[in-house]
C-alpha positions in Angstrom: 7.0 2.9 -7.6 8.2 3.4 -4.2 7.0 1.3 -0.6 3.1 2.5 -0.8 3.4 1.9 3.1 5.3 4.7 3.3 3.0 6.9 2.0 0.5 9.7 3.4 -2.8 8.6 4.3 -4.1 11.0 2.0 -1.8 10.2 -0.7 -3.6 6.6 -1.3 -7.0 7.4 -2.1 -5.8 9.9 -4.8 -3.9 7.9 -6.4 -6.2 4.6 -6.2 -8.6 7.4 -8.2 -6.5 8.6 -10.3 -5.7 4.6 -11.2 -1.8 5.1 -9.9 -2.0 1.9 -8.0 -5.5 -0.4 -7.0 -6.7 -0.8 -3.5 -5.4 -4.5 -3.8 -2.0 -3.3 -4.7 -2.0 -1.1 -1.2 -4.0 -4.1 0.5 -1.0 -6.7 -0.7 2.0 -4.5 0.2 0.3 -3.8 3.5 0.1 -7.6 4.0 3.2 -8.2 3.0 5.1 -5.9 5.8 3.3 -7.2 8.2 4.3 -10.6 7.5 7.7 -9.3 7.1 7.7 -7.9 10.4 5.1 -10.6 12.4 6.0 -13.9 10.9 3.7 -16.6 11.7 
């Protein structure tokens, strides 16, 4: 599956419905690119 940050806003509720990917999945790659860009 590609980057879901790169996605359209619209694009991630249907596909959390549709069971594509789960809200954690889109919660942890979010995470994840911020870290990778805002290092603590």
């Amino acid at each position: 599956m590609s980057d879901v940050t790169f996605l359209r806003a619209y694009e991630l509720p249907r596909m959390i419905g549709d069971r594509n990917i789960s809200a954690t999945e889109v919660l942890e790659a979010y995470l994840a690119a911020i870290t990778k860009h805002n290092p603590t």
